[in-house]
C-alpha positions in Angstrom: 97.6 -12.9 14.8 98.5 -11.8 11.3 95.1 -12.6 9.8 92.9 -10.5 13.4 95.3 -7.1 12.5 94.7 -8.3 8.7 91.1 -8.3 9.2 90.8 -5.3 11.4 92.8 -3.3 8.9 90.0 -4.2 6.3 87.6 -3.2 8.8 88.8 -0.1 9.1 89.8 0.7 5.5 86.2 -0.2 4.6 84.7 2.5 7.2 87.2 4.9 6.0 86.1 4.7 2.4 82.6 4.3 3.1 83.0 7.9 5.4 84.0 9.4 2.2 82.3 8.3 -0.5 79.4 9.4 1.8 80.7 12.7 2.2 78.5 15.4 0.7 79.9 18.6 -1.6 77.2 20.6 0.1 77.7 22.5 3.6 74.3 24.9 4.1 74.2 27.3 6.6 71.2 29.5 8.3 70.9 33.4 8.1 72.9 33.4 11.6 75.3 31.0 10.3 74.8 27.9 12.2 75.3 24.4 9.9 72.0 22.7 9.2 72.6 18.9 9.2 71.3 16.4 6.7 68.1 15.7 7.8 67.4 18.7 10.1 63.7 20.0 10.2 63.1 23.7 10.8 59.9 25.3 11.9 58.7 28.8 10.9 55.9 30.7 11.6 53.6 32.9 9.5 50.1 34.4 9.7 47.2 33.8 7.2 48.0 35.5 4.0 51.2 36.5 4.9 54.7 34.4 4.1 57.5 33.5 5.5 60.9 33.3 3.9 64.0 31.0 5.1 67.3 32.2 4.0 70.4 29.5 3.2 73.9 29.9 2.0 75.6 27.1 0.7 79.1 26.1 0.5 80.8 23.6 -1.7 83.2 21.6 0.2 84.8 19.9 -2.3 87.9 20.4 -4.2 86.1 20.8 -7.6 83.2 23.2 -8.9 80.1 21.4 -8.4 76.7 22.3 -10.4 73.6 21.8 -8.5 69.8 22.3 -7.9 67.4 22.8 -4.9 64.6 20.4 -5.0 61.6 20.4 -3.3 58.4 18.0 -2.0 55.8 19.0 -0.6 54.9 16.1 2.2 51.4 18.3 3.1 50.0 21.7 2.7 47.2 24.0 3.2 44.7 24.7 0.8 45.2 28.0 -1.2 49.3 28.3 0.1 52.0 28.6 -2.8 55.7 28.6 -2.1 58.6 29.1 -4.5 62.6 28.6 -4.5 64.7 30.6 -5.3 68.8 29.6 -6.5 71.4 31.4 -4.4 73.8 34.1 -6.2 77.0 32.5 -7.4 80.4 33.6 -8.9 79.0 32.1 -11.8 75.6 33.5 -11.8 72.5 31.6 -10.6 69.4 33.7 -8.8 66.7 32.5 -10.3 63.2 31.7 -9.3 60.6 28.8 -9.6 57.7 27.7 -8.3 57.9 24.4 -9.6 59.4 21.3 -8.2 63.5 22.7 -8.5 65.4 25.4 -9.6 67.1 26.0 -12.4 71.0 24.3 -12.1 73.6 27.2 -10.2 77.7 26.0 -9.9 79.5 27.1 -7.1 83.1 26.6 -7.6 85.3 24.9 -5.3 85.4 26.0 -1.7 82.8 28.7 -2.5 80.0 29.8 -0.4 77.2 31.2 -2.5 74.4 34.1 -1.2 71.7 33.3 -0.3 69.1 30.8 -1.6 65.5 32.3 -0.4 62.6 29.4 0.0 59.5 32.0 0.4 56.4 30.5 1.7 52.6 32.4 1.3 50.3 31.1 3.9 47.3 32.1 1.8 43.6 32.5 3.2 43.7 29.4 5.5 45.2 28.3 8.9 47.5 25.3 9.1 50.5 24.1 8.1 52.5 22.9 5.5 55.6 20.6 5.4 58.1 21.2 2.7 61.7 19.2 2.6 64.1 20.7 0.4 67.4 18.7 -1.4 70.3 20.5 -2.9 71.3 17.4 -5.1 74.7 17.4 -7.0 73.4 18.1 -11.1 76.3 15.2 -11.9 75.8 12.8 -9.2 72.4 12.6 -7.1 74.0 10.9 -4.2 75.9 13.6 -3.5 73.7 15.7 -1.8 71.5 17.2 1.6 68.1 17.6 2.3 65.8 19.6 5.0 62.9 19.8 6.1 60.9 23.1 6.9 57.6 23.6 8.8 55.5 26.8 7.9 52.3 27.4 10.7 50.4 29.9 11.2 50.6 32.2 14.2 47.6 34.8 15.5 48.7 38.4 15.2 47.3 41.8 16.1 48.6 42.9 13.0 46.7 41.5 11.0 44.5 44.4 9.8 47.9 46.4 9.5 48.7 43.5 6.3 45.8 43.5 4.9 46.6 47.2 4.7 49.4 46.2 2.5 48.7 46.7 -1.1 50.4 47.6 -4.4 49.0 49.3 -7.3 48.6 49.2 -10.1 49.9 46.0 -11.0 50.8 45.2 -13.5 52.4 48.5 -13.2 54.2 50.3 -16.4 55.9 53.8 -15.5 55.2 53.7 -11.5 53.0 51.9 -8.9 52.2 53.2 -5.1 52.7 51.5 -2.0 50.9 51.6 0.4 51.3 50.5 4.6 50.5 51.3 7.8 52.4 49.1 10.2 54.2 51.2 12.4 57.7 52.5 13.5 59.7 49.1 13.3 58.5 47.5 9.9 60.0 48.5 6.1 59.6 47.6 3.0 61.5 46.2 0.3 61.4 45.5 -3.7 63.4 42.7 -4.9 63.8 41.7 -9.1 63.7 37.5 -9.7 67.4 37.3 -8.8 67.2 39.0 -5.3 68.5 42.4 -5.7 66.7 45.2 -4.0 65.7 47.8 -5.9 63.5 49.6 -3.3 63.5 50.6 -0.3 60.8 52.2 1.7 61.4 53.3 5.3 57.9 54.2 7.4 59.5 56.3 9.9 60.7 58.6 7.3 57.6 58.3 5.0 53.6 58.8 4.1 51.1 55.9 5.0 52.0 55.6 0.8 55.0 55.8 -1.5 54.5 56.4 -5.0 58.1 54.6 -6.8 58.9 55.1 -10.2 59.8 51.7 -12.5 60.4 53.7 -15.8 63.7 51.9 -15.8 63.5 48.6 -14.7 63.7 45.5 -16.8 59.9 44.8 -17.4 59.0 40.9 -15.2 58.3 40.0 -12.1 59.0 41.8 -8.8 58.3 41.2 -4.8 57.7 43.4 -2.6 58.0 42.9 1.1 56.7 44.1 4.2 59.0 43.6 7.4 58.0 44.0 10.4 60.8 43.6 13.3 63.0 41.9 10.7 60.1 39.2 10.3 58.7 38.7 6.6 54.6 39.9 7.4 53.6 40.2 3.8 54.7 39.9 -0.1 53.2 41.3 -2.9 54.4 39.9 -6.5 54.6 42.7 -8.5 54.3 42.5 -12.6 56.0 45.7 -14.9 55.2 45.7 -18.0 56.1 47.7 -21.5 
């Protein structure tokens, strides 16, 4: 009898130990807050030449401050698309973008849940879709981490001529550039920096068909602009100001 409860306890132990060791740092939620699992594969929608953006926040679960990345692989894509990543807002900094294969390293310190972490996706001149799975690995230990997978397609829209509408100029830009839309009562616009602060906004409702916005000020570098359309991403411009 000794040696069953003996061997049951070991069992048990063993599970027990395994469970944690197995545990990840990393919890990531969606834009309305629900968890997405290890292993969960989202699907988004777009239109050709437009992009679509999916939002995370992550939260370290563990008792320590953790250093990570977001990594990505591209399982298939369509010809001409791009995509980039970009690091979630920390206490201790982070923000940055990349359109390479991970982001530069962000810490989140214990119990913290970070902004969020934008993975933007441009459809480009073709129809199709692309798979991308995304891992937020631990910098100090790449077992300690959780991946996802997101599909971008493309979806027929009415709008279309209304994006194609969509431009910026002059870019590069120097002292100002113009905007200019024509998309209708529930759409807006937005200019975001490479570490995801808005520095424009442009409501139709209230405005022209175009918006001339002065940049005298801003940090010369790379800039987005975004078209929204019922809260939906429809269209982003990179932006370049230069000295």
């Amino acid at each position: 009898m000794k040696k069953i409860i003996t061997f049951l306890l070991i069992i048990i132990m063993t599970g027990f130990c395994y469970g944690v060791l197995a545990q990840t740092s990393f919890i990531v939620y969606d834009e309305q807050d629900n968890v997405i699992n290890n292993g969960s594969n989202v699907s988004l929608t777009t239109i050709v030449g437009g992009t679509a953006v999916y939002k995370v926040k992550i939260k370290n679960n563990s008792a320590s401050a953790v250093t990570a990345r977001i990594y990505k692989t591209i399982v298939s894509e369509v010809e001409g698309s791009s995509n980039t990543i970009c690091s979630p807002i920390t206490n201790a900094g982070g923000g940055s973008c990349s359109m390479g294969a991970r982001t530069a390293p962000f810490t989140l310190a214990a119990g913290e849940l970070s902004g969020f972490a934008e993975l933007d996706f441009n459809q480009g001149s073709n129809a199709g879709t692309s798979v991308i799975t995304y891992k937020i690995v631990n910098d100090n230990d790449e077992n300690d981490n959780v991946s996802f997978t997101v599909n971008f397609s493309t979806e027929s829209s009415s709008n279309m001529n209304s994006v194609n509408n969509f431009l910026v100029y002059p870019n590069p830009a120097s002292t100002n550039f113009t905007i200019q839309y024509d998309f209708g009562p529930s759409s807006y616009v937005e200019v975001y920096n490479v570490l995801g602060k808005v520095v424009a906004q442009i409501n139709p409702r209230s405005a022209k068909s175009s918006v001339n916005i002065d940049c005298s000020k801003w940090e010369k570098g790379y800039y987005f602009c975004r078209l929204y359309n019922e809260n939906k991403v429809e269209k982003t411009v990179k932006l370049v100001v230069v000295r």
